[in-house]
ZAPA-44584 format. One record per atom (N, C-alpha, C, O): residue number from 1; residue in one letter; chain; x, y, z. Coordinates in Angstrom, 3 decimals. Layout:
residues N
<rec NUM A A <X Y Z>>,
...
//
This chain:
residues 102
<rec 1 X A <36.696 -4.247 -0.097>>,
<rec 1 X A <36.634 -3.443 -1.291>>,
<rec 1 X A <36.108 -4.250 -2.473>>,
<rec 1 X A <35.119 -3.975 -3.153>>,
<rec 2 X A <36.851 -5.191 -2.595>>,
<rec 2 X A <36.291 -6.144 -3.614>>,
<rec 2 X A <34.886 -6.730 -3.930>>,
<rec 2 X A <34.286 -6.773 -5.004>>,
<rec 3 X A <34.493 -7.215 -2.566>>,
<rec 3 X A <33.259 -7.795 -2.476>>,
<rec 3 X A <32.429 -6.578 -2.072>>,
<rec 3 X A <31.357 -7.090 -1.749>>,
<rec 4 X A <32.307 -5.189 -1.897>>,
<rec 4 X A <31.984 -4.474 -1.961>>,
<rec 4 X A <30.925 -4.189 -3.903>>,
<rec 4 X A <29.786 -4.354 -4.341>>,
<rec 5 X A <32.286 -3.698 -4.406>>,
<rec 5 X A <32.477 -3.765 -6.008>>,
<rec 5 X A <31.003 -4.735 -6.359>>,
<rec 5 X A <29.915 -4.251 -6.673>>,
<rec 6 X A <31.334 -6.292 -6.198>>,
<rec 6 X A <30.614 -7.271 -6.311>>,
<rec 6 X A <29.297 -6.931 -6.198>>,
<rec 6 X A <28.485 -6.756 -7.106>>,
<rec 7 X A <29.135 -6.846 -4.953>>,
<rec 7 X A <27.718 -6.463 -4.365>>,
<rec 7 X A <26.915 -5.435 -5.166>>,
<rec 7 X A <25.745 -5.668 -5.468>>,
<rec 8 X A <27.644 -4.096 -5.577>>,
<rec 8 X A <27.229 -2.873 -6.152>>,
<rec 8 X A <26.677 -3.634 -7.947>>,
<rec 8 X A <25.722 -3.268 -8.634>>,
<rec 9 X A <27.797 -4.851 -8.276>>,
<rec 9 X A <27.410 -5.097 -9.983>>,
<rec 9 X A <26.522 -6.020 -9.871>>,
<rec 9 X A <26.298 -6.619 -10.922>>,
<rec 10 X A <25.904 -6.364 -8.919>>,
<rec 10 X A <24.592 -7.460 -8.594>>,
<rec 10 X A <23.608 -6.840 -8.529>>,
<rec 10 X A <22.635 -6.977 -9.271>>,
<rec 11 X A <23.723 -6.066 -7.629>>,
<rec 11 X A <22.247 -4.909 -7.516>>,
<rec 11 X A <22.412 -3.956 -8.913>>,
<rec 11 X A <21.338 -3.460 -9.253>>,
<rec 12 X A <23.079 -3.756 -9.416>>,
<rec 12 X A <23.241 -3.047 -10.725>>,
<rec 12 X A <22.418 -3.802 -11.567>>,
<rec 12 X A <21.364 -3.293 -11.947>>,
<rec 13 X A <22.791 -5.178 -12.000>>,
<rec 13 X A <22.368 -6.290 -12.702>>,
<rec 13 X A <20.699 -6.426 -12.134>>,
<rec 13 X A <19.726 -6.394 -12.888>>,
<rec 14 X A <20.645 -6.562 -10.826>>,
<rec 14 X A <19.084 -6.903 -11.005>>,
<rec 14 X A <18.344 -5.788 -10.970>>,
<rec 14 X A <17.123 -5.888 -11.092>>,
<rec 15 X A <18.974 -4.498 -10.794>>,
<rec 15 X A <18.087 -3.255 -10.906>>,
<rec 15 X A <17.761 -2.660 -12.205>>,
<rec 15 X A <16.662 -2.125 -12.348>>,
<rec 16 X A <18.531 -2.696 -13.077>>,
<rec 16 X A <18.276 -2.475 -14.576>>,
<rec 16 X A <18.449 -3.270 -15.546>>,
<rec 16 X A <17.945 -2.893 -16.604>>,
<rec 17 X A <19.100 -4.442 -15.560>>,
<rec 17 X A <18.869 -5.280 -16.677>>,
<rec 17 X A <18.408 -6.335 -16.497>>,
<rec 17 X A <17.948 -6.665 -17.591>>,
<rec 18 X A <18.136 -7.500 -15.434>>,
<rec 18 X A <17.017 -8.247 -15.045>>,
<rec 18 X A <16.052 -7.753 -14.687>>,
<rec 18 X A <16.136 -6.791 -13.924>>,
<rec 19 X A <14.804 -8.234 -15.107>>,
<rec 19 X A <13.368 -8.102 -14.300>>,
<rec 19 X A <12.837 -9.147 -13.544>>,
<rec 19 X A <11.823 -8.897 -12.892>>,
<rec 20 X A <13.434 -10.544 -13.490>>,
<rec 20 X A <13.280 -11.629 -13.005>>,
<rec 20 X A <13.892 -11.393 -10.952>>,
<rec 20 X A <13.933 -12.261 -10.080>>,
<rec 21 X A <14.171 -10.237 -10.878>>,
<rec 21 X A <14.548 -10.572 -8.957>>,
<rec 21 X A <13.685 -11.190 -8.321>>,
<rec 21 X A <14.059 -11.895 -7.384>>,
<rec 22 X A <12.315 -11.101 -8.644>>,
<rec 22 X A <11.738 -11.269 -7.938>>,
<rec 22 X A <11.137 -13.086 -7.414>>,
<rec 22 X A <10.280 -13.443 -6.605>>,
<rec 23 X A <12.016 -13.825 -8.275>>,
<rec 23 X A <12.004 -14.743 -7.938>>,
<rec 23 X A <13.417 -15.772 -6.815>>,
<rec 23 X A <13.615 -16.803 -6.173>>,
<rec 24 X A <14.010 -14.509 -7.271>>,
<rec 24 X A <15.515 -15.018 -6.836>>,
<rec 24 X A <15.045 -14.707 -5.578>>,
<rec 24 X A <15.851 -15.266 -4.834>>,
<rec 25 X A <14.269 -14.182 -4.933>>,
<rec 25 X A <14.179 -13.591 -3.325>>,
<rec 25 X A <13.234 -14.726 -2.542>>,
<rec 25 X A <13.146 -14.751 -1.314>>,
<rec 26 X A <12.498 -15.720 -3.479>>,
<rec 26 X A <11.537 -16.545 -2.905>>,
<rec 26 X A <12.873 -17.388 -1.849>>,
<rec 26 X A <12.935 -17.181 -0.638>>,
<rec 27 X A <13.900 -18.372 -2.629>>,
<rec 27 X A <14.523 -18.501 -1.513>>,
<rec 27 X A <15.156 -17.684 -0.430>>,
<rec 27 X A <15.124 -17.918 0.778>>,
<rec 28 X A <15.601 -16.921 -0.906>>,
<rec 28 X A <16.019 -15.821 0.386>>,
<rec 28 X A <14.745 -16.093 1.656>>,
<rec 28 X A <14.898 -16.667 2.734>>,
<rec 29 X A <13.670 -15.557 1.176>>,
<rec 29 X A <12.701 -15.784 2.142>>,
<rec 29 X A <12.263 -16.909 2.862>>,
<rec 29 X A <11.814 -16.930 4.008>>,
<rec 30 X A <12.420 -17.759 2.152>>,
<rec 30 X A <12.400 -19.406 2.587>>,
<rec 30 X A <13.402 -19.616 3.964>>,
<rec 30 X A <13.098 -19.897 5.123>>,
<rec 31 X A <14.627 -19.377 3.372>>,
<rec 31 X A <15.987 -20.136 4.389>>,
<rec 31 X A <15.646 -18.375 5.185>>,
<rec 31 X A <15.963 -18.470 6.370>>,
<rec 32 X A <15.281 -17.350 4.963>>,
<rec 32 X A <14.844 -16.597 6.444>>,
<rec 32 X A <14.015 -16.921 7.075>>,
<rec 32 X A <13.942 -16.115 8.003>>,
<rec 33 X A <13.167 -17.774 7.178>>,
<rec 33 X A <11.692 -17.968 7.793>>,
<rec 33 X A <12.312 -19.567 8.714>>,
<rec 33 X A <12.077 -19.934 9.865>>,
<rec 34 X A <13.048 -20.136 7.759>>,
<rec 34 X A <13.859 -21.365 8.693>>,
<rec 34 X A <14.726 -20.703 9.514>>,
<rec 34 X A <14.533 -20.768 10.728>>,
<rec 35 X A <15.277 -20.327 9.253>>,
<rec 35 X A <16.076 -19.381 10.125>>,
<rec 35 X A <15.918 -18.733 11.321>>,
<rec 35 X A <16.713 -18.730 12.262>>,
<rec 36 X A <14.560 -18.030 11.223>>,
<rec 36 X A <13.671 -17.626 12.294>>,
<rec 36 X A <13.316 -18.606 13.454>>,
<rec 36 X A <13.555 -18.521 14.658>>,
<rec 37 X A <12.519 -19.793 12.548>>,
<rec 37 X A <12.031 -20.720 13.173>>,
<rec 37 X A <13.374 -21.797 14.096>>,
<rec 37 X A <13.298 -22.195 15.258>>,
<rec 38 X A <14.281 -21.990 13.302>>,
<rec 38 X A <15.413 -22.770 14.034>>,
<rec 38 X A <15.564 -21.902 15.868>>,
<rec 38 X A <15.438 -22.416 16.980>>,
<rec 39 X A <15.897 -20.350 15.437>>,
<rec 39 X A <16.135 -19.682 16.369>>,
<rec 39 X A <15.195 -19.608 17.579>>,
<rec 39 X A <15.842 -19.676 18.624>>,
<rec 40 X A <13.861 -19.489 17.769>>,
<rec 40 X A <13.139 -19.599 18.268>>,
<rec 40 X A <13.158 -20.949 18.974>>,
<rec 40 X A <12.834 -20.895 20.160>>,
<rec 41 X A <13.466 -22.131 18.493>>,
<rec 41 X A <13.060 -23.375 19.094>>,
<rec 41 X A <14.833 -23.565 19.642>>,
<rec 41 X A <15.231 -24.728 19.718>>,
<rec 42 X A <15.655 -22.631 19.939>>,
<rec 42 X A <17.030 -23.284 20.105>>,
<rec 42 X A <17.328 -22.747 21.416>>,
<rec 42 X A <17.267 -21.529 21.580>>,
<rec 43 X A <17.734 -23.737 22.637>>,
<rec 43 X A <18.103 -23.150 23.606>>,
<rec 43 X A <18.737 -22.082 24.311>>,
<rec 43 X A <18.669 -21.045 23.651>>,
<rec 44 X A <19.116 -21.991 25.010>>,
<rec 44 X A <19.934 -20.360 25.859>>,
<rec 44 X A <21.181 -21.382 26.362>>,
<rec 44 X A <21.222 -22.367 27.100>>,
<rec 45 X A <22.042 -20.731 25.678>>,
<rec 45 X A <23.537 -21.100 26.097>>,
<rec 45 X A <23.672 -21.649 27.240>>,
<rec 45 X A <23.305 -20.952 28.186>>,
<rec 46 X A <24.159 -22.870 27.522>>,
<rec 46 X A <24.433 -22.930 28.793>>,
<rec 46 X A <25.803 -22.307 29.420>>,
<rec 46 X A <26.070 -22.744 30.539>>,
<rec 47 X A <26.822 -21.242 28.812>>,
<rec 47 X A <27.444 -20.447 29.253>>,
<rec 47 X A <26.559 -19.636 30.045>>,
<rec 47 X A <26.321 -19.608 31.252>>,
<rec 48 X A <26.144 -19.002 29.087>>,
<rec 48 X A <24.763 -17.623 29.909>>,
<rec 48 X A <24.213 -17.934 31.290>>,
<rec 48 X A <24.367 -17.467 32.419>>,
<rec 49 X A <23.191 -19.354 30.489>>,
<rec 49 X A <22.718 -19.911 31.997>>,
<rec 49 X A <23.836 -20.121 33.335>>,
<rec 49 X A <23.533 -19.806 34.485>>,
<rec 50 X A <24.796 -20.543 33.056>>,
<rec 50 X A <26.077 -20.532 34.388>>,
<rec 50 X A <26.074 -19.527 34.930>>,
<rec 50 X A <25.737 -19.524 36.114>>,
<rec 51 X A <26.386 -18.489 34.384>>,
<rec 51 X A <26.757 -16.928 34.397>>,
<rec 51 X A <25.927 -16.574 35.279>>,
<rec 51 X A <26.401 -16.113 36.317>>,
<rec 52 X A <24.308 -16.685 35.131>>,
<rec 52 X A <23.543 -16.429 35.424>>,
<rec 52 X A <22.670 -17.026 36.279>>,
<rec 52 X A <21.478 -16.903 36.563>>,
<rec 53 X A <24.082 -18.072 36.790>>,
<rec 53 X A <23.305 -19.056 38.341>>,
<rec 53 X A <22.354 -19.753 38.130>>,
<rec 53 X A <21.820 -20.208 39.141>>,
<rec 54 X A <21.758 -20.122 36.803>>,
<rec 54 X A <20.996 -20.600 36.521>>,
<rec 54 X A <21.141 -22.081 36.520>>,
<rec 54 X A <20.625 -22.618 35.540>>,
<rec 55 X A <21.739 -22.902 37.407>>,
<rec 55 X A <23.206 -23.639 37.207>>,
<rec 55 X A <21.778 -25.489 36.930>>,
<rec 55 X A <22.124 -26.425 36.210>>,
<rec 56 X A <20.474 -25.478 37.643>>,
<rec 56 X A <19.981 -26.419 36.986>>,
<rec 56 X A <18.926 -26.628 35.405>>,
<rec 56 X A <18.577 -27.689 34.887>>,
<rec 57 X A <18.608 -25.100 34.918>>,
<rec 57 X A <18.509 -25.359 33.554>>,
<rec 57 X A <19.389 -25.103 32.320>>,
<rec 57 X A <19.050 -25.025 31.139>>,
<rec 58 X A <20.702 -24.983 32.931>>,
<rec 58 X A <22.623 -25.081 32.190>>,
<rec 58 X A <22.053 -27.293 32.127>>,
<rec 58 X A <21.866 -27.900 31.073>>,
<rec 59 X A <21.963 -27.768 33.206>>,
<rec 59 X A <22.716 -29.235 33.477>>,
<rec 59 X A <21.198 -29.317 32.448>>,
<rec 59 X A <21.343 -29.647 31.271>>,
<rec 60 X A <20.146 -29.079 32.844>>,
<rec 60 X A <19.426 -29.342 31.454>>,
<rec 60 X A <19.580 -29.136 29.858>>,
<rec 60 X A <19.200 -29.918 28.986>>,
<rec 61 X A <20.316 -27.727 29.667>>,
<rec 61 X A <20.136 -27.562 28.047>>,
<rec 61 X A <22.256 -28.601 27.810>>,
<rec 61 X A <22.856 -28.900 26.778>>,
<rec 62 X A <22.552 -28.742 28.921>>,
<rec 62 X A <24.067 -30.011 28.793>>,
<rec 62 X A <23.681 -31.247 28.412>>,
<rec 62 X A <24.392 -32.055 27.814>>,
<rec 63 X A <22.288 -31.439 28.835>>,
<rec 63 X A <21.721 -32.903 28.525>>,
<rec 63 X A <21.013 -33.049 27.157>>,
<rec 63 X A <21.060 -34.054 26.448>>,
<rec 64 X A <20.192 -31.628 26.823>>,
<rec 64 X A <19.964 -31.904 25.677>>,
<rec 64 X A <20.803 -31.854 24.399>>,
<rec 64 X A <20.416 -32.301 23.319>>,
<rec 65 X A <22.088 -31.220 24.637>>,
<rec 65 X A <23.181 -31.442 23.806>>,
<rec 65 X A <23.527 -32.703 24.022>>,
<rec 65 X A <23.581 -33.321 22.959>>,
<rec 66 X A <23.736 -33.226 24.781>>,
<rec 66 X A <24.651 -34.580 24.919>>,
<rec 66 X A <23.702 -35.678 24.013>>,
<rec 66 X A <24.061 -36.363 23.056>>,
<rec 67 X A <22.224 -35.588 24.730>>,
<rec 67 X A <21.763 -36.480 23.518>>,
<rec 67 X A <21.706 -35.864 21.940>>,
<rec 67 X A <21.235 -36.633 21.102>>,
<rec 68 X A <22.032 -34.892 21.603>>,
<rec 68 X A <22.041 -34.659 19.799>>,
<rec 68 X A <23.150 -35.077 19.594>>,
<rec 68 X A <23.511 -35.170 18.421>>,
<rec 69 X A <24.101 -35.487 20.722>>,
<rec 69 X A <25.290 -35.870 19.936>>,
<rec 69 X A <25.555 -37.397 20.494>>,
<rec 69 X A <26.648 -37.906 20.739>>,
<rec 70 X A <24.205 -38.004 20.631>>,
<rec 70 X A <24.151 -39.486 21.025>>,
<rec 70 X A <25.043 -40.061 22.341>>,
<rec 70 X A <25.412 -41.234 22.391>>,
<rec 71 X A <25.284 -39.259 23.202>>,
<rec 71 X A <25.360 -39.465 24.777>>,
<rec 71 X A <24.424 -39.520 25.671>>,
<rec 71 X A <23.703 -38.530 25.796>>,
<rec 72 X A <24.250 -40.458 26.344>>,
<rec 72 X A <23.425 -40.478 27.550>>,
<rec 72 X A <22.460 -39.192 27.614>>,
<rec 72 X A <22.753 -38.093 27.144>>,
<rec 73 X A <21.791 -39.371 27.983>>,
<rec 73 X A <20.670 -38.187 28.676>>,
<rec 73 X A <21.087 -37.905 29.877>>,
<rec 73 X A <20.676 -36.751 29.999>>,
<rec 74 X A <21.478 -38.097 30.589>>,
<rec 74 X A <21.885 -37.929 32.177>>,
<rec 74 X A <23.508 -37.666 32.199>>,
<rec 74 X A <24.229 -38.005 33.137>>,
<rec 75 X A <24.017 -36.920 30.854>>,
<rec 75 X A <25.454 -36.588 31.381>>,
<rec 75 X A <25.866 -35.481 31.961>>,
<rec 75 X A <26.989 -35.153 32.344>>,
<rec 76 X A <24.790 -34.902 31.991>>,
<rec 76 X A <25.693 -33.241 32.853>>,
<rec 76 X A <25.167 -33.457 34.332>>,
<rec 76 X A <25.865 -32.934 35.200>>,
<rec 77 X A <24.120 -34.101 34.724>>,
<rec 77 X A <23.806 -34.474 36.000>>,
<rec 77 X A <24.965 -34.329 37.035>>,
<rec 77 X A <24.939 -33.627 38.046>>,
<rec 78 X A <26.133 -35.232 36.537>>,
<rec 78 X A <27.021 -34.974 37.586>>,
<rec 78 X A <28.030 -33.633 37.632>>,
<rec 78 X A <28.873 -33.542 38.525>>,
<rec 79 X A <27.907 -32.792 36.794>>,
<rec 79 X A <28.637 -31.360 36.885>>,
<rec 79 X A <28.732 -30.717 38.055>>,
<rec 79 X A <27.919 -31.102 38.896>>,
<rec 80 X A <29.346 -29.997 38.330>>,
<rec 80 X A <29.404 -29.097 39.488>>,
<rec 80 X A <29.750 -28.262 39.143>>,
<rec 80 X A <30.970 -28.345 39.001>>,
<rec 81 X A <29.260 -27.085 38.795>>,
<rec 81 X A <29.528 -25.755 38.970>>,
<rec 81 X A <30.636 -24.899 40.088>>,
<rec 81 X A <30.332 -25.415 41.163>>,
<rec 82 X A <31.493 -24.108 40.315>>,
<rec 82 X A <32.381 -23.911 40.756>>,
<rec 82 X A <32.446 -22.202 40.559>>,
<rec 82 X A <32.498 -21.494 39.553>>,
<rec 83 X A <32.419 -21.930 41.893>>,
<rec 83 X A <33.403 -20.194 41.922>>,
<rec 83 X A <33.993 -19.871 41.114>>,
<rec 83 X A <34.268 -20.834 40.398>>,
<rec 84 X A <34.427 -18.910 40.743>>,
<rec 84 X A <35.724 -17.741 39.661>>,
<rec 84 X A <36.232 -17.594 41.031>>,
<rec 84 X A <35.683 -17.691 42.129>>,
<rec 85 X A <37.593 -17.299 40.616>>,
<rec 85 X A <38.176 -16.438 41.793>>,
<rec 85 X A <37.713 -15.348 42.448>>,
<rec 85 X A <37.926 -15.105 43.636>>,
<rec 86 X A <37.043 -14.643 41.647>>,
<rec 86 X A <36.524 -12.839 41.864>>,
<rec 86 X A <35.685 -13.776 42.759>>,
<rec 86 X A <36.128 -13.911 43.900>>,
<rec 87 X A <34.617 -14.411 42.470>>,
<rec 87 X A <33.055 -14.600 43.520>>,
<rec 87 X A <33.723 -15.198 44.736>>,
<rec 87 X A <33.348 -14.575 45.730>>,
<rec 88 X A <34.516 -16.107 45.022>>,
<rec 88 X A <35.653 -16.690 45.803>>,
<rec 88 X A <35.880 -15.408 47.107>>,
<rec 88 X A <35.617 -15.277 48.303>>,
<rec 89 X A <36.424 -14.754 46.187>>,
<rec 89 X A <37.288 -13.078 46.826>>,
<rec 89 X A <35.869 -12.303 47.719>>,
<rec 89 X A <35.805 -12.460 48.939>>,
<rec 90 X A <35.177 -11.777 47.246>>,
<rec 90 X A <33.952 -11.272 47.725>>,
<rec 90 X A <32.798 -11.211 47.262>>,
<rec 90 X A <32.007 -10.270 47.328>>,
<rec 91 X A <32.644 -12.470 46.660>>,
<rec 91 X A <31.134 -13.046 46.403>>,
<rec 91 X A <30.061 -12.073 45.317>>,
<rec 91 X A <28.833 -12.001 45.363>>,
<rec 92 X A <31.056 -11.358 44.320>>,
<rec 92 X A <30.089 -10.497 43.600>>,
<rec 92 X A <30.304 -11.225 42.218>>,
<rec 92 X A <31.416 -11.722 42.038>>,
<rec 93 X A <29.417 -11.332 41.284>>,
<rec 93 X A <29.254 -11.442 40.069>>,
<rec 93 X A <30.565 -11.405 39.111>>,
<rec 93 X A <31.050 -10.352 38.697>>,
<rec 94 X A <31.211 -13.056 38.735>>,
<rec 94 X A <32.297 -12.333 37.639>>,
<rec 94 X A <31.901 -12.350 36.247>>,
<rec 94 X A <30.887 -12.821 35.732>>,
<rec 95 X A <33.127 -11.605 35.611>>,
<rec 95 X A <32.698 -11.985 33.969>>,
<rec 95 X A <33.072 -13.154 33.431>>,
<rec 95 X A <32.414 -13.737 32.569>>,
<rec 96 X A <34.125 -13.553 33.900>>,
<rec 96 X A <34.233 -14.447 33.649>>,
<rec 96 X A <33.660 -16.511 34.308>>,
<rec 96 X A <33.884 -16.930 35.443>>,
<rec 97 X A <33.133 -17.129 33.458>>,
<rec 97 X A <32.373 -17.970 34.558>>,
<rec 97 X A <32.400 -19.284 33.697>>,
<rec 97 X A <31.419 -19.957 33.380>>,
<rec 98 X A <33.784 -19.528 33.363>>,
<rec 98 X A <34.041 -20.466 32.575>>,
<rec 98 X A <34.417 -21.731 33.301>>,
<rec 98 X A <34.789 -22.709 32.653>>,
<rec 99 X A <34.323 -21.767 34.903>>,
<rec 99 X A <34.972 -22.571 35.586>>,
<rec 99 X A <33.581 -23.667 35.862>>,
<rec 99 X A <32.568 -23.445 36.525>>,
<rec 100 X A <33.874 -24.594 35.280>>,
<rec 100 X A <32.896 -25.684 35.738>>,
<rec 100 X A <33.229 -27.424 35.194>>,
<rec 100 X A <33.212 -27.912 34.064>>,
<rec 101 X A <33.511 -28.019 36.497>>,
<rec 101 X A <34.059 -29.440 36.037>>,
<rec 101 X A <33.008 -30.426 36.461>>,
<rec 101 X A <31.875 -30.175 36.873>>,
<rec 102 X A <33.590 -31.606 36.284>>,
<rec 102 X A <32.519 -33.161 36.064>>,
<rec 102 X A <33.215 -33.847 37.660>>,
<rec 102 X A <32.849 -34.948 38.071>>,
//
C-alpha cells in the first residue's frame, strides 16, 4: 500500500511538474542493457542441467563456478550424480533431483 502511494507521487512528480524525466531514464536504460547482456552470457543452472540428465555440461558449468570462486578448475570432475528415490522405484523422471554427492 505504501510503496504503492510512493510510486503513484513519483509518476505524479515527473508527469506534471518535472520536465527533466527524460534524463533520469538514460540510466535505467544503461543498467537494462547490462542486464540483458549479463543474462545472455550466464550459464544454465546446473540444477536444471541435473534434472535434465544433462549430468556432463552440470560438471562443466560446477567448474566454471568453482573457478569464479578461485577453486581448482577440475572440481566437479569427481561428482557423481545419483538416483531420487522415484527414478530408483521405476525409472521415470523426478521433480525432485537434488541428490548429487562428491
Amino acid at each position: 500500500m505504501f510503496g504503492g502511494l510512493i510510486y503513484m507521487s513519483v509518476c505524479f512528480y515527473f508527469a506534471f511538474i518535472s520536465k527533466d524525466w527524460r534524463y533520469i531514464q538514460i540510466p535505467n536504460v544503461a543498467f537494462s542493457l547490462f542486464g540483458i547482456i549479463a543474462l545472455w552470457g550466464m550459464p544454465e543452472s546446473p540444477r536444471f542441467l541435473v534434472s535434465a540428465k544433462k549430468y556432463t555440461q552440470a560438471k562443466e558449468v560446477f567448474n566454471l563456478i568453482a573457478s569464479w570462486n578461485g577453486l581448482p578448475a577440475n572440481t566437479a570432475d569427481n561428482f557423481v550424480f545419483t538416483k531420487s528415490a522415484a527414478e530408483r522405484e521405476d525409472d521415470t523422471p523426478s521433480e525432485n533431483v537434488d541428490e548429487f554427492r562428491t
